[in-house]
N, C-alpha and C positions, 0 to 999 in steps of 0.2 A: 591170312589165307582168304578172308571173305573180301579184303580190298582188292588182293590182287585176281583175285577171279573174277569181281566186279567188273573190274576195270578192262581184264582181257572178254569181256563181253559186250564190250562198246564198240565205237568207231576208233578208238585210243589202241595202239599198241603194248600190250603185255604178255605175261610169260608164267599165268599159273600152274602149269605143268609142273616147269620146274622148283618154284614154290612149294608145290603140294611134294614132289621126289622127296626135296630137301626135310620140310616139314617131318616128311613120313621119315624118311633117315635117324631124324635126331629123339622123334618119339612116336615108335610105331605103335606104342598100347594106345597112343588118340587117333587109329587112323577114321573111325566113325564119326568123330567130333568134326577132321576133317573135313572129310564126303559129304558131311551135311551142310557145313561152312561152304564149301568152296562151290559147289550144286547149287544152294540158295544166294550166293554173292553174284554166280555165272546167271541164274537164271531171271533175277532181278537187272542184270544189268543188259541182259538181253529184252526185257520187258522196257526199258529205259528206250533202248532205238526202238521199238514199238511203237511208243509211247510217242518219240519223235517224227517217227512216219508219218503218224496216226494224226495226229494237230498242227506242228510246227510250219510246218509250209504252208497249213493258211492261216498264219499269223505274222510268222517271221519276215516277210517280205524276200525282196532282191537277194539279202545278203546271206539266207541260205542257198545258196545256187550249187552247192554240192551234195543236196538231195535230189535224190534221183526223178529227171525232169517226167514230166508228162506222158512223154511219148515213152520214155523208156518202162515206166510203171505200166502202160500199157501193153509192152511185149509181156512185163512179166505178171500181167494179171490172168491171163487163162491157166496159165503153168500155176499160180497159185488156187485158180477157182479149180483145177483138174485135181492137184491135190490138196486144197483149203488147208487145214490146219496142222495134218500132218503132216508137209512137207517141212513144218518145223520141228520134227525129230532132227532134221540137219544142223539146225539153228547153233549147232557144238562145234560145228568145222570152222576154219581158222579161214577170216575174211569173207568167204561165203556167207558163214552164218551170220554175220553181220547184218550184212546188205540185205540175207532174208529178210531177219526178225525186223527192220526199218520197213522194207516192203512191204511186209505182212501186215504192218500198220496203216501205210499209207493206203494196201488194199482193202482197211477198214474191216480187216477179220475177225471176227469178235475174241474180245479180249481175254476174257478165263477158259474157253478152250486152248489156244495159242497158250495161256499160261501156264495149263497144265502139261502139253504135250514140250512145249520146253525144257518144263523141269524135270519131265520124265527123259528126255534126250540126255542132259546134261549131266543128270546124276548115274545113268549108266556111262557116258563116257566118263565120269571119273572113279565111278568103281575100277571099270576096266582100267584105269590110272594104276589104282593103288592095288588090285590084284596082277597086275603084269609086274610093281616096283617090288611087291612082298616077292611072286616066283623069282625073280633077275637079280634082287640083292638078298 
């Protein structure tokens, strides 16, 4: 659970939704062990494109050219300075939150705020997970 939530918290394509459905399917008495797994794998791995924002482009040279350039960090820095840190309650939605939590580094956010409001985003979209899989199955 905690790979695949990682991992759908990157620039990488994955699918811990259905992970976590599954999971919960086959043993719903750990659905808390889950939620904390899958909350702190998402929300590290969201801290990781942060973290990327935040350094890699001025280190990495040319051949990161598919972080997001100059100009475009610059349309999204007021929309970030408008809502600083909280706009990473978003940071759970699929592809968007991506591109934030990367932004949100590159606009040099400070870090343990951004950390906290992520994992607080994160772990309620995955309650909501596992209390919408517990009502539907």
């Amino acid at each position: 659970m905690f790979v695949s939530a990682f991992v759908s918290a990157t620039l990488l394509p994955g699918s811990s939704e259905l992970v976590l459905v599954a999971s919960l399917s086959s043993y719903p008495e750990r659905w808390l062990g889950f939620l904390l797994s899958a909350s702190l794998g998402n929300t590290l791995g969201g801290m990781l494109s942060f973290a990327m924002g935040w350094g890699l482009k001025n280190y990495a040279g040319s051949w990161m050219r598919w972080l997001p350039s100059e100009k475009e960090q610059q349309k999204a820095a007021p929309w970030l300075r408008r809502f600083g840190v909280w706009s990473l309650l978003l940071s759970w939605t699929p592809i968007i939150g991506d591109g934030l939590c990367l932004l949100a580094g590159a606009a040099k956010l400070p870090w343990l705020p951004c950390l906290l409001i992520m994992a607080l985003g994160k772990f309620i979209r995955y309650g909501a997970i596992i209390g919408l899989t517990f009502h539907w199955f």
